[in-house]
C-alpha positions in Angstrom: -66.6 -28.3 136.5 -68.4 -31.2 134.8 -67.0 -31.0 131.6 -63.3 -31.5 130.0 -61.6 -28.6 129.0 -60.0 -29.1 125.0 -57.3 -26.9 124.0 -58.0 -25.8 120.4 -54.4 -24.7 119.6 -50.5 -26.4 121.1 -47.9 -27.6 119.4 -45.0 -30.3 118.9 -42.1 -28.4 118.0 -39.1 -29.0 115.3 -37.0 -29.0 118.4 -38.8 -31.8 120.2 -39.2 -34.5 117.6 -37.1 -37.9 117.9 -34.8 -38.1 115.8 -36.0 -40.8 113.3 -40.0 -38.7 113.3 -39.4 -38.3 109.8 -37.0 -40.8 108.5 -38.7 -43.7 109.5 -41.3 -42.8 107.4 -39.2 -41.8 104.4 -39.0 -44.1 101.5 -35.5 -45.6 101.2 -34.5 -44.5 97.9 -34.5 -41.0 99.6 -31.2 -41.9 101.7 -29.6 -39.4 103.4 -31.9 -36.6 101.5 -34.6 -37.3 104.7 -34.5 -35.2 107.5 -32.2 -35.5 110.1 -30.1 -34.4 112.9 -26.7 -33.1 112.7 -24.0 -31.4 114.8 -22.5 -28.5 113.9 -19.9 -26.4 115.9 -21.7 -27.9 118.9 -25.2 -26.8 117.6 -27.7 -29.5 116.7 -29.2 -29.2 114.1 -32.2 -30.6 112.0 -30.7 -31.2 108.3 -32.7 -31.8 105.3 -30.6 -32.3 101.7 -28.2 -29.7 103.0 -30.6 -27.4 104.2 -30.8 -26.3 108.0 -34.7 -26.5 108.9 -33.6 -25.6 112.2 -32.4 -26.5 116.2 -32.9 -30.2 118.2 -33.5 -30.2 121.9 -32.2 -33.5 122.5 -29.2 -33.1 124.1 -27.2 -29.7 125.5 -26.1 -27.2 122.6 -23.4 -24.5 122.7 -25.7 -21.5 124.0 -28.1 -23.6 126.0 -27.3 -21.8 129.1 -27.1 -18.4 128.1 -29.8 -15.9 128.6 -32.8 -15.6 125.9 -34.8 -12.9 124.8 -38.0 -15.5 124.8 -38.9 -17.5 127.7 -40.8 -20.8 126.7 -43.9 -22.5 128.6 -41.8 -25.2 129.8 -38.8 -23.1 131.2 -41.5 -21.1 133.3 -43.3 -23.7 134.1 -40.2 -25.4 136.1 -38.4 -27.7 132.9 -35.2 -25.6 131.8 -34.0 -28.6 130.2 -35.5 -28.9 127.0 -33.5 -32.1 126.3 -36.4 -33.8 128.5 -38.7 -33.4 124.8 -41.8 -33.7 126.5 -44.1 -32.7 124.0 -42.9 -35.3 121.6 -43.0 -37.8 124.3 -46.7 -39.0 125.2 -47.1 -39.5 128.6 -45.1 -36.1 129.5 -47.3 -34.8 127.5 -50.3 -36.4 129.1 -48.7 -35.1 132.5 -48.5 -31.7 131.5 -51.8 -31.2 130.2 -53.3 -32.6 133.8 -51.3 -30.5 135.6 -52.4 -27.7 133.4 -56.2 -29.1 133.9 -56.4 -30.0 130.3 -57.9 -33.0 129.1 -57.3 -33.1 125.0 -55.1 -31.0 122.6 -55.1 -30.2 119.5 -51.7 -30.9 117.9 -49.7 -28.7 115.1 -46.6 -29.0 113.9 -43.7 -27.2 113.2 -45.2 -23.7 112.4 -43.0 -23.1 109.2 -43.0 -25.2 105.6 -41.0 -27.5 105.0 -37.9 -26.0 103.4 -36.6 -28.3 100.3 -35.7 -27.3 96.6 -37.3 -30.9 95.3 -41.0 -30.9 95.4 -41.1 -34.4 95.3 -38.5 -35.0 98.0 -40.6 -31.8 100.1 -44.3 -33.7 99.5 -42.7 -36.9 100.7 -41.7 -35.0 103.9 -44.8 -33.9 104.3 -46.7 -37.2 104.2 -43.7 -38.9 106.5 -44.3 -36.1 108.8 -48.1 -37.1 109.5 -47.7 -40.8 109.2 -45.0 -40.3 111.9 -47.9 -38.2 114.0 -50.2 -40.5 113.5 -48.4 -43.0 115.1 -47.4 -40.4 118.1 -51.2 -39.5 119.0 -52.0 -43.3 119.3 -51.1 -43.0 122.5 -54.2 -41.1 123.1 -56.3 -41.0 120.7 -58.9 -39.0 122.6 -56.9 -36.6 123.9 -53.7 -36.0 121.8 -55.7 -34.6 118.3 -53.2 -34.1 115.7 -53.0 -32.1 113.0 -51.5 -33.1 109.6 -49.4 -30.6 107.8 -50.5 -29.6 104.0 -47.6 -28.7 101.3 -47.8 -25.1 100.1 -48.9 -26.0 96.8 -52.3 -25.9 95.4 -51.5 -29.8 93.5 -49.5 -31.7 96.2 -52.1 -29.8 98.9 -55.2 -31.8 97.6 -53.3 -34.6 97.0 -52.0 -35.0 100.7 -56.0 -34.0 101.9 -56.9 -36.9 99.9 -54.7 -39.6 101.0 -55.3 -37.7 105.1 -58.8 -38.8 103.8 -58.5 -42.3 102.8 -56.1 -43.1 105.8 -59.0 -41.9 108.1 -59.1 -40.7 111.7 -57.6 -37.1 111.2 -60.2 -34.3 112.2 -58.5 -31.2 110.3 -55.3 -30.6 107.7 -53.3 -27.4 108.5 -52.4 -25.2 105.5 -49.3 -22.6 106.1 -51.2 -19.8 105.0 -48.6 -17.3 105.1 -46.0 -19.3 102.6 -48.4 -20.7 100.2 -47.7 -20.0 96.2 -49.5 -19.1 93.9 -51.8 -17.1 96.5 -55.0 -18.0 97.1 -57.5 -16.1 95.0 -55.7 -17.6 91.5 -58.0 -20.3 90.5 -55.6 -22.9 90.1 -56.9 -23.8 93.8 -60.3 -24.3 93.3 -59.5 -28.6 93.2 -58.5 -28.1 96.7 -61.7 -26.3 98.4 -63.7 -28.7 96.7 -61.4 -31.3 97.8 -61.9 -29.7 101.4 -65.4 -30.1 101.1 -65.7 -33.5 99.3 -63.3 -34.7 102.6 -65.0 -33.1 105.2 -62.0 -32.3 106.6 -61.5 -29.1 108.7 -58.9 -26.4 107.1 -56.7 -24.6 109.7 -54.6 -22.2 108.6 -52.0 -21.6 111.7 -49.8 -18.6 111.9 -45.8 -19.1 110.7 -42.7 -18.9 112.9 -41.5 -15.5 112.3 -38.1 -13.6 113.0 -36.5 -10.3 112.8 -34.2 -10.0 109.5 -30.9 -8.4 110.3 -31.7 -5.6 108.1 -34.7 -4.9 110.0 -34.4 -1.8 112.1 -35.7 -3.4 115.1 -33.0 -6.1 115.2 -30.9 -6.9 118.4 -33.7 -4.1 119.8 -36.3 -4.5 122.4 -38.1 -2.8 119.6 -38.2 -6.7 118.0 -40.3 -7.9 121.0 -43.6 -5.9 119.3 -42.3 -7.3 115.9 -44.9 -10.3 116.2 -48.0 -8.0 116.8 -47.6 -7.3 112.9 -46.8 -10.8 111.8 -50.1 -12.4 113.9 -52.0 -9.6 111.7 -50.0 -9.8 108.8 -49.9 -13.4 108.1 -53.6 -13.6 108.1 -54.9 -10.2 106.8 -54.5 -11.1 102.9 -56.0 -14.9 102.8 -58.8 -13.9 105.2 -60.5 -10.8 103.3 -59.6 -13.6 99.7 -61.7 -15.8 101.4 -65.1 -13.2 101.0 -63.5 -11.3 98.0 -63.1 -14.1 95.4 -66.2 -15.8 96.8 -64.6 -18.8 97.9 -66.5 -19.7 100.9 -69.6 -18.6 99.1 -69.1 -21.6 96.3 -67.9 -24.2 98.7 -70.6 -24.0 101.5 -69.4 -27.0 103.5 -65.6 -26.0 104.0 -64.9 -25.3 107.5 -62.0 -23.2 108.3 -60.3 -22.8 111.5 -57.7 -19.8 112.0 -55.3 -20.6 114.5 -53.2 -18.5 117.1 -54.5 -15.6 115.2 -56.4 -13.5 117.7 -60.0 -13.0 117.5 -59.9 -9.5 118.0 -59.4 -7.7 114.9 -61.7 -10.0 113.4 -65.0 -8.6 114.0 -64.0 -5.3 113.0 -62.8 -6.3 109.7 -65.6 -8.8 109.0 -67.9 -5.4 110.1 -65.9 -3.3 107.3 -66.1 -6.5 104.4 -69.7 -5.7 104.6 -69.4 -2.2 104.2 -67.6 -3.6 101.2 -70.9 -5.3 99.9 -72.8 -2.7 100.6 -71.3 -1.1 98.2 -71.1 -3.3 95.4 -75.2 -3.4 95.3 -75.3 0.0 95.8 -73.2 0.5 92.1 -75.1 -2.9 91.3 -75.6 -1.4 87.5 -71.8 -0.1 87.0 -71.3 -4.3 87.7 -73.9 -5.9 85.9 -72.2 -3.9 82.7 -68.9 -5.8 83.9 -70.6 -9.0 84.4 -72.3 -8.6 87.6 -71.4 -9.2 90.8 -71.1 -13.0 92.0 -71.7 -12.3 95.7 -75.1 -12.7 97.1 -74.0 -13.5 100.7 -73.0 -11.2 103.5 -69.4 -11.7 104.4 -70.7 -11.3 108.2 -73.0 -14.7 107.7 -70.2 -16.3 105.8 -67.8 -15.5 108.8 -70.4 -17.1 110.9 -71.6 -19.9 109.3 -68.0 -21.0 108.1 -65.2 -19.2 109.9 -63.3 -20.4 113.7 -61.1 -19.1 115.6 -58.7 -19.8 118.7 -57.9 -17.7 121.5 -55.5 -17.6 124.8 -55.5 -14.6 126.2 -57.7 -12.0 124.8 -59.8 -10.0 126.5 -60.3 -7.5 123.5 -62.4 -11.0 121.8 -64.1 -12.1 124.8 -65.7 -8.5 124.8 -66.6 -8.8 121.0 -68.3 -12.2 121.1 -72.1 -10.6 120.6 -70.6 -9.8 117.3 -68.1 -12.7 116.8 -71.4 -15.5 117.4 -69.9 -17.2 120.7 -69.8 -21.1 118.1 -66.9 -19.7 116.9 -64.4 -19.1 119.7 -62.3 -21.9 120.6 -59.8 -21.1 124.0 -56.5 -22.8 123.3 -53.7 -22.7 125.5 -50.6 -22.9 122.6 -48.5 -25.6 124.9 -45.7 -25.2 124.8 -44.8 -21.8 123.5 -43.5 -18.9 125.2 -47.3 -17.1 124.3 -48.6 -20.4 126.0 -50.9 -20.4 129.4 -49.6 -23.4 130.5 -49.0 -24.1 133.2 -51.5 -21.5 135.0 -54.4 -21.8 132.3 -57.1 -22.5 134.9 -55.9 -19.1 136.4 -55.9 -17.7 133.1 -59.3 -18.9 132.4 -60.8 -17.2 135.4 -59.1 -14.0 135.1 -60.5 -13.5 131.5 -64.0 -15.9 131.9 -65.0 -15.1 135.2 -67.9 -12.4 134.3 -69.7 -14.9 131.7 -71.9 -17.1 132.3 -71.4 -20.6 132.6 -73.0 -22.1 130.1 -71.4 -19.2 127.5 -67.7 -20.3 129.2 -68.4 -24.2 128.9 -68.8 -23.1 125.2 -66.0 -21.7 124.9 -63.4 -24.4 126.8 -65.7 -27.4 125.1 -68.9 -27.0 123.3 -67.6 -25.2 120.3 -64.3 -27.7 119.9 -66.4 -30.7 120.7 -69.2 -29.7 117.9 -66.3 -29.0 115.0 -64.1 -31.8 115.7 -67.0 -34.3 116.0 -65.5 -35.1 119.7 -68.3 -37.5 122.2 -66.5 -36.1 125.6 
């Protein structure tokens, strides 16, 4: 192979961070109110003005030892002990990805938004969360490609992609897409696709953590296992179609958007049945132009293609569909260190679901594509 293989989608976890990722970035006057890590009935926990965000790795926890219904990456890949935190540490990371014959990644964080009352304490989070990142991927500039967390909020949203912006040398801003408020159609967002254009920046919008509520039937089930087959389609279903509907990528013609860890799969059918959708409107064009016309003059299908990625591990239903999907906009990913991850057996992976295209369609796939939209020389 005479090309280096870029995951498009992995993560550094909640879990994994050191325990000053935040606070060192934190103005002052914020105290105690920054996030940190606490211990609780043997638990550790990260705290955030009273609020638990969630578990730290960092050292044994009550329950460490006892079987789990979800088996992560590293744990199969021969690293039980989470306490290790190598994806926050560099050059375990750096290891890992050669073992796993990767040569860059493409960072998220935390796939949940940050959980505090205060909006101004939550933005500051935010921004002390990539400063902290930015410092992390300077080990590797190349290889270890982060990517900055938005808030959930049309207002403190553009005003993070601006300051990403000024600061320089970020490729993409993620945008929870599940948790944002008010939802994307209202117009009170429209500052922040131009803002995404004026930028340049890329706009991922990653899947959220998800869990069973109690009162869910499936709870304490193996029924809860499938659970995540409806959140994956879920969490993306609403925003995606918005995107065509309200004619937002129509108006904005440079914004880029990259959908993360959502399957490719059920995309081209639904892209197939939004034009169906425009069919139809200029087929009842004069019931519209009564109404004020209809403001869609392009197919959602070439929108899709000119403006709309995706990532993949494992899918064979996508690699089947790429005449339709165009084959730019497929980017493998590998989802270190999850427990949906390939590492560390994605060259296996790779073969199994690759091996019956042709080369230059699978160097696409494992470099072209993430080398053309992050603007990557390697």
């Amino acid at each position: 192979m005479d090309y280096n293989i870029i995951s498009a989608d992995d993560h550094i976890d909640l879990g994994y961070l050191p325990e000053d990722f935040w606070s060192k970035n934190m103005p002052k006057s914020l105290g105690d109110r920054a996030p940190h890590v606490e211990e609780r009935d043997g638990v550790s926990l990260w705290v955030c003005d009273g609020k638990v965000w969630g578990g730290w790795r960092g050292r044994h926890s009550k329950g460490d030892d006892a079987a789990k219904p979800i088996i992560t990456a590293l744990e199969r890949g021969g690293h039980p002990f989470s306490g290790e935190r190598r994806p926050a540490i560099p050059e375990l990371r750096l290891e890992d990805m050669e073992r796993d014959g990767v040569y860059a990644q493409v960072i998220y964080g935390p796939v949940f938004s940050i959980n505090a009352d205060d909006q101004a304490l939550r933005d500051q989070c935010y921004s002390a969360y990539n400063d902290s990142l930015k410092e992390f991927c300077a080990a590797a500039p190349d290889r270890l490609l982060g990517v900055p967390m938005l808030p959930p909020s049309p207002e403190s949203a553009t005003k993070e992609l601006y300051r990403l912006a000024k600061m320089g040398g970020w490729r993409q801003a993620n945008l929870q897409i599940a948790e944002v408020s008010p939802k994307i159609h209202d117009p009170v967002w429209d500052p922040f696709w131009t803002a995404v254009e004026e930028t340049g920046l890329i706009l991922s919008f990653h899947v959220a953590v998800f869990s069973v509520p109690k009162d869910d039937p499936s709870f304490g089930t193996p029924a809860s296992t499938f659970v995540a087959t409806k959140e994956f389609l879920t969490q993306f279903m609403d925003p995606f179609v918005d995107l065509f509907a309200w004619g937002i990528l129509e108006r904005h013609p440079k914004m880029r958007v990259l959908m993360a860890e959502a399957g490719l799969g059920w995309l081209p059918w639904v892209v197939q049945e939004l034009d169906h959708r425009f069919d139809r409107l200029y087929e009842t064009k004069a019931f519209w132009d009564e109404r004020g016309g209809v403001p869609l003059t392009i197919k959602p299908s070439e929108l899709f293609k000119r403006q709309i990625f995706a990532s993949f591990q494992e899918d064979d239903v996508a690699i089947a569909l790429l005449p339709f999907m165009g084959e730019k906009n497929a980017l493998w990913a590998s989802d270190y260190p999850h427990p949906d991850s390939t590492w560390p057996f994605s060259q296996q992976r790779i073969e199994d679901q690759m091996a019956h295209l042709p080369a230059d369609v699978r160097k696409r796939l494992l470099h072209d594509n993430a080398a053309d939209l992050f603007g990557l020389d390697y």
